[in-house]
RODO-2510 file (C-alpha; in nm, 4 decimals, decimal comma):
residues 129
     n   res          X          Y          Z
     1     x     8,3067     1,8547    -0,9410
     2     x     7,9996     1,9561    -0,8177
     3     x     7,6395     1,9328    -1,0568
     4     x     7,5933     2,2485    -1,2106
     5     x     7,2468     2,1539    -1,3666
     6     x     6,8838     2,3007    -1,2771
     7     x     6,5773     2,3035    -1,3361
     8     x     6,3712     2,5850    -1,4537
     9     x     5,9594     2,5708    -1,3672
    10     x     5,7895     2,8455    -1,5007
    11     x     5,4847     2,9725    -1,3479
    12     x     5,2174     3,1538    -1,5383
    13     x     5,2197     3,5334    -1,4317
    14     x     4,8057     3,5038    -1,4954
    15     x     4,7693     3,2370    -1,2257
    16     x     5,0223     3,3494    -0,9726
    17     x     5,2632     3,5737    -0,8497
    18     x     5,5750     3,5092    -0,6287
    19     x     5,6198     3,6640    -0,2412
    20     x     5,7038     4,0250    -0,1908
    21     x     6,0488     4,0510    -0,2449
    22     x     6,1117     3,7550    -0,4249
    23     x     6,4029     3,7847    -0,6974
    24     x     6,3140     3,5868    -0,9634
    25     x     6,3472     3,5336    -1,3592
    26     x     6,1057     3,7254    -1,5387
    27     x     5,9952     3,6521    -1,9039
    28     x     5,8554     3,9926    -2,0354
    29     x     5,6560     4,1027    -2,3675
    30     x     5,6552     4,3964    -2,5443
    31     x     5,7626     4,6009    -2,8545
    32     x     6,1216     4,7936    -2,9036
    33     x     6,0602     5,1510    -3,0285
    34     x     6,0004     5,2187    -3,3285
    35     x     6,2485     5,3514    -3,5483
    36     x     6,0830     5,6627    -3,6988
    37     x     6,2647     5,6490    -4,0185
    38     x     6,1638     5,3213    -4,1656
    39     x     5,8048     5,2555    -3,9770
    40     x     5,5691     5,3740    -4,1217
    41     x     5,3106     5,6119    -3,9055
    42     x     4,9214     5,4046    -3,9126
    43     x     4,7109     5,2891    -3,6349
    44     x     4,8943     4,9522    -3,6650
    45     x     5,1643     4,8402    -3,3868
    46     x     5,5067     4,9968    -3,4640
    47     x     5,8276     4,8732    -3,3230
    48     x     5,9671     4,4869    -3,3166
    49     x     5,7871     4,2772    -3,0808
    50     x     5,9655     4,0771    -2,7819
    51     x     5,9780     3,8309    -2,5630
    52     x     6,2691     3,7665    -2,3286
    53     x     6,3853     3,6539    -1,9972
    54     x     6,5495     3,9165    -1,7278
    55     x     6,5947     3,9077    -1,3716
    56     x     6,3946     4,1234    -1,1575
    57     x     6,1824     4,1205    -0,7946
    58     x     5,8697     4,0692    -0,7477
    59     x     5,7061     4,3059    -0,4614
    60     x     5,3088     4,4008    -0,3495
    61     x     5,4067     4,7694    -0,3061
    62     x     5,6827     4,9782    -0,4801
    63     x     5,7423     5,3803    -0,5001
    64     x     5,8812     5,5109    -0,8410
    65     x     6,1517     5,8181    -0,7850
    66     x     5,8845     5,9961    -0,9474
    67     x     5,6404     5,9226    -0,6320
    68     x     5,4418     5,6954    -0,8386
    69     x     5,2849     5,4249    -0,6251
    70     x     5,2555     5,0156    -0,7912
    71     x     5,0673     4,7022    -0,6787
    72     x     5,1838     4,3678    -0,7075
    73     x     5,4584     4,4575    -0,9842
    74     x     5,8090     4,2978    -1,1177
    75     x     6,1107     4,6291    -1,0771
    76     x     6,4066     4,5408    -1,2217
    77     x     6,7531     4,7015    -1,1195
    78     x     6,7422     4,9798    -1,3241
    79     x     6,4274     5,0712    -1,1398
    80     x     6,1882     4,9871    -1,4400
    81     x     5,8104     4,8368    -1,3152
    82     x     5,6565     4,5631    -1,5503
    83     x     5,3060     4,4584    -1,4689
    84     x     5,1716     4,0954    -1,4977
    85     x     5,0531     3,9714    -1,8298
    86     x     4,6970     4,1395    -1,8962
    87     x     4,7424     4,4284    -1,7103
    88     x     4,7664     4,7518    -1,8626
    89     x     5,1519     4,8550    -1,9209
    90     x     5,3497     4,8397    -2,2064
    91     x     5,5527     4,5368    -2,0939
    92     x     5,4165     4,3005    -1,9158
    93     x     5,5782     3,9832    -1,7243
    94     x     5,4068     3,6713    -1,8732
    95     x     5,5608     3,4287    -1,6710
    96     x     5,8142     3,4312    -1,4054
    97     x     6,0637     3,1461    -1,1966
    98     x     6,2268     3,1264    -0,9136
    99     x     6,6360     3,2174    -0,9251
   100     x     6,8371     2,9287    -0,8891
   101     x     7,0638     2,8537    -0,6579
   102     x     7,4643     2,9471    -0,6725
   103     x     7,6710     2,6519    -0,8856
   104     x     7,7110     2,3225    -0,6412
   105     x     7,5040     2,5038    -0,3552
   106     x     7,1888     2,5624    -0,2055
   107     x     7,1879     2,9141    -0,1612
   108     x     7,0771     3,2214    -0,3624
   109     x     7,3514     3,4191    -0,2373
   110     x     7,6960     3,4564    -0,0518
   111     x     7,8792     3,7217     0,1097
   112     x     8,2232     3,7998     0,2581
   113     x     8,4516     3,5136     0,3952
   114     x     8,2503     3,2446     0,2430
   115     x     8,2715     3,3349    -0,0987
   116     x     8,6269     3,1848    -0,2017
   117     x     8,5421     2,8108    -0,0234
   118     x     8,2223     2,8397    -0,1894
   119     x     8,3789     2,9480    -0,5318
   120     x     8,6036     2,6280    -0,4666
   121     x     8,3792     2,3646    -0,3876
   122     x     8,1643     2,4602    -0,7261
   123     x     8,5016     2,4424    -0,9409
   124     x     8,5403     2,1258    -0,7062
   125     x     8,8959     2,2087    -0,6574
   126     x     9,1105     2,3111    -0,3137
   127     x     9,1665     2,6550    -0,2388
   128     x     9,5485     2,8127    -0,3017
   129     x     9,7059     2,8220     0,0088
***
């Protein structure tokens, strides 16, 4: 069977930032809504506060639907821009890693006839014939 282990090196969204177009993991920080029922209204932070790890790609230039124009953000793939950490947004990406690569391989990504030999090798078994 092929190894199915990685490694994961984070790199501090403060120091630097991946290459347009980059897919990559992204660990973001924020705060859920607030549920209007049971928090209370003050000039104190309302909502739970996270910090979690989703994929998303990096690019120097994107364009919102709504025309909106960003600089050096993360866009995930529902088309929602997070800032790096210290910028002003209301998630930020505080760190972010490169993707790793498919199970037994060393690419990101296959397409088409491919897929099933691939599929095999990282199951490390022979394909049905």
């Amino acid at each position: 069977m092929a190894s199915l282990d990685t490694v994961v090196t984070w790199v501090d969204a403060r120091e630097r930032l991946p290459r347009s177009g980059t897919p990559v993991a992204a660990a973001i920080t924020g705060r859920y809504p607030a549920d209007s029922a049971t928090e209370p209204e003050a000039d104190t932070a309302v909502g739970e506060e996270f910090w979690l790890v989703r994929p998303m790609v990096f690019v120097t230039l994107h364009r919102s639907e709504n025309g909106a124009e960003h600089r050096d953000c993360f866009v995930d793939s529902d088309g929602v821009v997070r800032l790096p950490y210290g910028l002003t947004s209301d998630e930020t990406v505080t760190h972010w890693a490169e993707l790793p690569t498919l199970p037994g391989g060393m690419t990101h990504g296959v397409f088409g006839e491919g897929v099933q030999s691939a599929l095999q090798d990282a199951w490390g078994t022979r394909p049905l014939t």
